[in-house]
C-alpha positions in Angstrom: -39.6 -3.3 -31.9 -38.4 -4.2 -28.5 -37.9 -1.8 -25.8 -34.5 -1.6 -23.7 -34.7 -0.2 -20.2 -31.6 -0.2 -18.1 -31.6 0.1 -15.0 -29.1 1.8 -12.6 -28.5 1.5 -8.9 -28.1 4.7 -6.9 -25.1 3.0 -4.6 -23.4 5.1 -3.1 -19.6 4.8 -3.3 -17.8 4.9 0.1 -14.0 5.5 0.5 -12.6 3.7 2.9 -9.3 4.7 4.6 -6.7 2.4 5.6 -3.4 1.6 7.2 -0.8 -0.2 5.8 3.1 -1.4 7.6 5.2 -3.1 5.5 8.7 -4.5 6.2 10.4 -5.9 3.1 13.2 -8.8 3.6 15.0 -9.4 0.6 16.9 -12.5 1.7 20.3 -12.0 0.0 23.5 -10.3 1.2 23.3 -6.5 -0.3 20.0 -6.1 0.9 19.5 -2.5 1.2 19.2 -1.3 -2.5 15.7 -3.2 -3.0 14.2 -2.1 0.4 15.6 1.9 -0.8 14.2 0.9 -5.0 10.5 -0.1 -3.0 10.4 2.8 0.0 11.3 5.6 -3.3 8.8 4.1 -4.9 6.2 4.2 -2.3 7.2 8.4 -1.6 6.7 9.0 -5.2 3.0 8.1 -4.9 1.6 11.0 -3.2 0.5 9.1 -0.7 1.2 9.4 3.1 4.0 7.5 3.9 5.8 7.3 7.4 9.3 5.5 7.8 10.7 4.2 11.3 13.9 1.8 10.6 12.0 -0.9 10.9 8.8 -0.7 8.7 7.2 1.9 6.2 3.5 2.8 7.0 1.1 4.1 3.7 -2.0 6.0 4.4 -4.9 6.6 2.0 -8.0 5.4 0.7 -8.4 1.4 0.7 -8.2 1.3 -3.5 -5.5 3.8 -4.2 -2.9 2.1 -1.8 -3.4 -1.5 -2.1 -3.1 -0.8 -6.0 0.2 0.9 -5.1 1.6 -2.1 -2.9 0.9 -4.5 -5.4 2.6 -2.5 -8.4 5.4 -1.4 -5.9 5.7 -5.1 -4.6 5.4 -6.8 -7.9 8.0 -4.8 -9.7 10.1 -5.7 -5.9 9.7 -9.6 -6.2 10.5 -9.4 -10.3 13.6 -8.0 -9.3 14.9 -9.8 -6.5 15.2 -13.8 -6.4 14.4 -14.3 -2.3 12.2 -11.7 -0.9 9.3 -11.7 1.6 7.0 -8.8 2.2 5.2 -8.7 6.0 1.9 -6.4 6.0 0.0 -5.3 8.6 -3.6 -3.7 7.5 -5.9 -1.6 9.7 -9.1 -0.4 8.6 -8.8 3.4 9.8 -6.0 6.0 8.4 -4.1 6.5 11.9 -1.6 9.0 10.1 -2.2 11.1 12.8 -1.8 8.9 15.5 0.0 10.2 18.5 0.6 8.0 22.1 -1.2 9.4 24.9 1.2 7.9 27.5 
């Protein structure tokens, strides 16, 4: 009879926080209904989101929000012909970020 040992590593698991910015071009005439479809979807995660008029910012842990941009964004570029997405990552979640000036 042969004996099976298995063997498990004791890693520990580290969350890692990021910031994300994303501006979303659709490049057609009525642009605003995908960019309003992709912001909804993004405030129905539960993550923090922030919105100026020119980008959207997601806070969270590393895995929970780039699994959310690429569902959001996917679902964005299957319904739009010409589209770009610009992202902007930082490894840090500066949802609390305030100037000091």
């Amino acid at each position: 009879m042969a004996a099976i040992f298995l063997c498990h590593s004791h890693q520990n698991i580290i969350k890692m926080e990021i910031s994300v910015e994303l501006t979303l071009t659709p490049l057609q005439d009525n642009f605003e209904p995908p960019i309003v479809a992709y912001i909804k979807a993004l405030r129905a995660s539960g993550c923090t989101i922030k919105e100026s008029p020119l980008s959207t910012q997601v806070y969270g842990e590393f895995d929970t929000v780039m699994t959310l941009i690429t569902n959001t964004t996917k679902k964005a570029f299957e319904e739009s012909e010409h589209i770009i997405l610009n992202m902007k990552i930082v490894k840090t979640n500066r949802s609390d970020y305030e100037p000091s000036f």
